[in-house]
C-alpha positions in Angstrom: -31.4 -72.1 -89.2 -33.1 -68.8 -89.3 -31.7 -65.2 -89.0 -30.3 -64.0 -86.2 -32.9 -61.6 -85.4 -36.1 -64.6 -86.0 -33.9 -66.4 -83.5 -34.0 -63.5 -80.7 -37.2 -63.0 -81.6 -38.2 -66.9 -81.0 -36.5 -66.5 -77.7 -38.6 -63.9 -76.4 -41.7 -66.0 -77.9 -41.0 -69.1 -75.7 -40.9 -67.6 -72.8 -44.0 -65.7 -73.3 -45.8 -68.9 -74.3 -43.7 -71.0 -71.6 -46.3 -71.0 -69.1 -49.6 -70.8 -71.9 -49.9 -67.6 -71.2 -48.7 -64.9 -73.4 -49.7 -61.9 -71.1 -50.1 -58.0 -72.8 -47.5 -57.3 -70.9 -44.8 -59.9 -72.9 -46.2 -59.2 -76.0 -45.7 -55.4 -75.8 -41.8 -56.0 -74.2 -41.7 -58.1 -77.1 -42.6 -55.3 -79.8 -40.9 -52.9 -77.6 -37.8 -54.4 -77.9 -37.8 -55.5 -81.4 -38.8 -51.4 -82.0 -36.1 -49.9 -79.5 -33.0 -52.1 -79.9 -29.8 -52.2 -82.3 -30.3 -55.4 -82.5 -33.0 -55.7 -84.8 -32.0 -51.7 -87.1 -31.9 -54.6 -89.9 -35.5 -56.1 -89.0 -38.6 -55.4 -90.4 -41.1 -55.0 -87.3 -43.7 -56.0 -89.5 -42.8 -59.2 -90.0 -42.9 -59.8 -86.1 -46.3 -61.4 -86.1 -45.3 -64.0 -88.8 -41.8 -64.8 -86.9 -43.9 -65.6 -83.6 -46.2 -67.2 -85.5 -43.5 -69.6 -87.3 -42.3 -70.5 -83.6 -45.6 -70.7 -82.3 -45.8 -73.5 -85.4 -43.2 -74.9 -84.5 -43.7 -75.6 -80.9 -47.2 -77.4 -81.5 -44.7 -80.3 -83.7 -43.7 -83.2 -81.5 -40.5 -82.3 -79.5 -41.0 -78.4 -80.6 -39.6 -77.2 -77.5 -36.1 -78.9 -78.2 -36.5 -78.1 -82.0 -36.8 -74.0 -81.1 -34.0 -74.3 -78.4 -32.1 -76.0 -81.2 -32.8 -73.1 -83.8 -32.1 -70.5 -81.2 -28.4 -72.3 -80.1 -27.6 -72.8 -83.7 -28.7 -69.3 -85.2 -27.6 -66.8 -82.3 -23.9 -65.6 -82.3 -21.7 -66.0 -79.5 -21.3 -62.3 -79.3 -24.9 -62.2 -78.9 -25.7 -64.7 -76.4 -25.8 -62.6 -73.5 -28.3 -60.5 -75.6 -30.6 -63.1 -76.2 -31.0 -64.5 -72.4 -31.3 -60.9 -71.2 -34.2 -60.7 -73.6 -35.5 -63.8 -72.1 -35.7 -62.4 -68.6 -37.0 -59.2 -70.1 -39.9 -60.9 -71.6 -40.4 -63.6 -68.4 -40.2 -60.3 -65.9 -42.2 -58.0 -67.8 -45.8 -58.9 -66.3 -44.3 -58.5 -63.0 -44.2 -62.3 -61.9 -41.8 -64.9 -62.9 -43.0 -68.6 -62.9 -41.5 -71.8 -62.4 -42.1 -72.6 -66.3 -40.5 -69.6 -67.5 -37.8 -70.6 -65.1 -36.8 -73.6 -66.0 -37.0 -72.6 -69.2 -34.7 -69.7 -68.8 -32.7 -72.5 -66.8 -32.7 -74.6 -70.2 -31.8 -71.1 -72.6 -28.8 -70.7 -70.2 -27.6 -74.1 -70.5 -28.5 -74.0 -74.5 -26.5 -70.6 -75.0 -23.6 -71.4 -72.5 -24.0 -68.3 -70.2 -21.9 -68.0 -67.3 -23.9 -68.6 -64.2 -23.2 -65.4 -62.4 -23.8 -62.9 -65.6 -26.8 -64.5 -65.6 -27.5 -63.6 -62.4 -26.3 -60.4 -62.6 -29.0 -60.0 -65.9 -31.7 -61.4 -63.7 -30.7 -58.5 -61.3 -31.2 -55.9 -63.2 -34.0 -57.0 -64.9 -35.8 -57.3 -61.6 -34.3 -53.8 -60.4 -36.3 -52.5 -63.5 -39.5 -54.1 -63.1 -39.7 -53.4 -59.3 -42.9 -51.9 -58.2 -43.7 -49.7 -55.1 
Protein backbone atom coordinates (compact mmCIF):
# COMPACT_ATOMS: atom_id res chain seq x y z
CA UNK A 1 0.00 0.00 0.00
CA UNK A 2 1.22 3.48 -0.50
CA UNK A 3 -0.35 6.88 0.51
CA UNK A 4 -3.22 8.03 -0.74
CA UNK A 5 -1.85 10.78 -2.62
CA UNK A 6 1.35 8.23 -4.37
CA UNK A 7 -1.81 6.35 -5.30
CA UNK A 8 -3.66 9.32 -7.28
CA UNK A 9 -0.59 10.17 -8.36
CA UNK A 10 0.13 6.48 -9.93
CA UNK A 11 -3.22 6.92 -11.52
CA UNK A 12 -2.48 9.75 -13.46
CA UNK A 13 1.01 8.01 -14.32
CA UNK A 14 -0.68 4.99 -16.10
CA UNK A 15 -2.63 6.61 -18.13
CA UNK A 16 0.02 8.92 -19.28
CA UNK A 17 2.34 5.94 -20.00
CA UNK A 18 -0.79 3.70 -21.17
CA UNK A 19 -0.30 4.19 -24.65
CA UNK A 20 4.03 4.66 -24.45
CA UNK A 21 3.63 7.87 -24.78
CA UNK A 22 3.83 10.32 -21.95
CA UNK A 23 3.01 13.48 -23.98
CA UNK A 24 4.08 17.30 -22.38
CA UNK A 25 0.75 17.77 -22.28
CA UNK A 26 -0.03 14.77 -19.40
CA UNK A 27 2.94 15.42 -17.69
CA UNK A 28 2.16 19.19 -17.12
CA UNK A 29 -1.85 18.15 -16.16
CA UNK A 30 0.00 15.89 -13.98
CA UNK A 31 2.04 18.63 -12.06
CA UNK A 32 -0.77 20.93 -12.46
CA UNK A 33 -2.91 18.98 -10.61
CA UNK A 34 -0.75 17.76 -7.98
CA UNK A 35 0.07 21.87 -7.54
CA UNK A 36 -3.63 23.12 -7.74
CA UNK A 37 -5.69 20.52 -5.90
CA UNK A 38 -6.87 19.87 -2.10
CA UNK A 39 -6.11 16.77 -2.65
CA UNK A 40 -2.56 16.66 -2.44
CA UNK A 41 -2.27 20.38 0.49
CA UNK A 42 -0.38 17.37 2.45
CA UNK A 43 2.01 16.37 -0.58
CA UNK A 44 5.28 17.46 -1.18
CA UNK A 45 5.40 18.34 -5.12
CA UNK A 46 8.87 17.58 -5.05
CA UNK A 47 8.66 14.28 -4.54
CA UNK A 48 6.48 13.84 -7.79
CA UNK A 49 9.23 12.76 -9.95
CA UNK A 50 10.29 9.84 -7.51
CA UNK A 51 6.35 8.75 -7.10
CA UNK A 52 6.15 8.41 -11.11
CA UNK A 53 9.24 6.99 -11.09
CA UNK A 54 8.29 4.21 -8.33
CA UNK A 55 5.22 3.36 -10.68
CA UNK A 56 7.09 3.60 -13.68
CA UNK A 57 9.31 0.69 -11.65
CA UNK A 58 6.76 -0.98 -11.06
CA UNK A 59 5.06 -1.39 -14.35
CA UNK A 60 8.36 -2.67 -16.18
CA UNK A 61 7.88 -6.07 -13.24
CA UNK A 62 6.01 -8.95 -14.81
CA UNK A 63 2.21 -8.35 -14.35
CA UNK A 64 2.95 -4.50 -13.31
CA UNK A 65 -0.15 -3.28 -14.78
CA UNK A 66 -2.35 -5.53 -12.39
CA UNK A 67 0.20 -4.83 -9.54
CA UNK A 68 -0.44 -0.67 -9.85
CA UNK A 69 -4.26 -1.18 -10.44
CA UNK A 70 -3.95 -3.33 -7.25
CA UNK A 71 -2.03 -0.45 -5.19
CA UNK A 72 -4.33 2.14 -6.54
CA UNK A 73 -7.87 -0.03 -5.51
CA UNK A 74 -6.29 -0.86 -2.20
CA UNK A 75 -4.72 2.66 -1.22
CA UNK A 76 -7.51 5.15 -2.64
CA UNK A 77 -10.50 5.89 -0.24
CA UNK A 78 -13.99 5.31 -1.23
CA UNK A 79 -14.67 8.94 -0.66
CA UNK A 80 -12.02 9.53 -3.18
CA UNK A 81 -12.75 7.26 -5.92
CA UNK A 82 -14.58 9.52 -8.04
CA UNK A 83 -11.49 11.83 -7.56
CA UNK A 84 -9.04 9.51 -8.78
CA UNK A 85 -10.93 8.38 -12.21
CA UNK A 86 -11.73 12.07 -12.92
CA UNK A 87 -7.92 12.57 -12.64
CA UNK A 88 -7.61 9.75 -15.05
CA UNK A 89 -9.60 11.31 -17.76
CA UNK A 90 -7.91 14.64 -16.99
CA UNK A 91 -4.58 13.18 -17.62
CA UNK A 92 -5.88 10.80 -20.84
CA UNK A 93 -7.84 14.17 -22.31
CA UNK A 94 -5.21 16.55 -21.68
CA UNK A 95 -3.27 16.26 -25.14
CA UNK A 96 -6.41 16.66 -26.85
CA UNK A 97 -6.88 12.94 -28.13
CA UNK A 98 -7.99 9.97 -26.21
CA UNK A 99 -6.84 6.48 -27.40
CA UNK A 100 -8.02 3.14 -27.29
CA UNK A 101 -5.21 2.21 -24.67
CA UNK A 102 -5.93 4.85 -22.41
CA UNK A 103 -9.47 3.72 -22.82
CA UNK A 104 -9.49 0.56 -21.82
CA UNK A 105 -7.50 1.42 -19.33
CA UNK A 106 -9.83 3.94 -17.91
CA UNK A 107 -12.33 1.04 -18.67
CA UNK A 108 -10.18 -1.23 -16.20
CA UNK A 109 -9.72 2.01 -13.29
CA UNK A 110 -13.53 2.13 -13.47
CA UNK A 111 -14.12 -1.39 -12.88
CA UNK A 112 -10.95 -1.47 -10.24
CA UNK A 113 -12.50 1.63 -8.22
CA UNK A 114 -16.26 0.61 -8.60
CA UNK A 115 -17.58 3.90 -10.29
CA UNK A 116 -21.01 4.03 -11.36
CA UNK A 117 -21.23 3.93 -15.04
CA UNK A 118 -23.14 7.04 -15.69
CA UNK A 119 -20.85 9.42 -13.16
CA UNK A 120 -18.36 8.23 -15.14
CA UNK A 121 -19.83 9.45 -18.02
CA UNK A 122 -20.83 12.39 -16.77
CA UNK A 123 -16.76 13.00 -15.60
CA UNK A 124 -15.80 12.08 -19.17
CA UNK A 125 -18.32 14.91 -20.14
CA UNK A 126 -16.91 17.46 -18.59
CA UNK A 127 -13.61 16.61 -19.01
CA UNK A 128 -14.08 16.75 -22.79
CA UNK A 129 -16.23 20.08 -22.40
CA UNK A 130 -12.91 21.55 -21.01
CA UNK A 131 -10.52 20.36 -23.38
CA UNK A 132 -12.69 21.29 -26.44
CA UNK A 133 -10.88 23.21 -29.01
CA UNK A 134 -12.25 25.72 -31.70
Amino acid sequence: MVSTEAALIYTMVIVSASDNDMTDSEMAAIGDVVQQLPVFEEYEPTLLPETARSCADILSEEDGMATVLGIIAESIPTNLRETAYALAVEVAAADGSVSQEELRLLELIRHGLNIDRLIAAAIERGARARFSRL
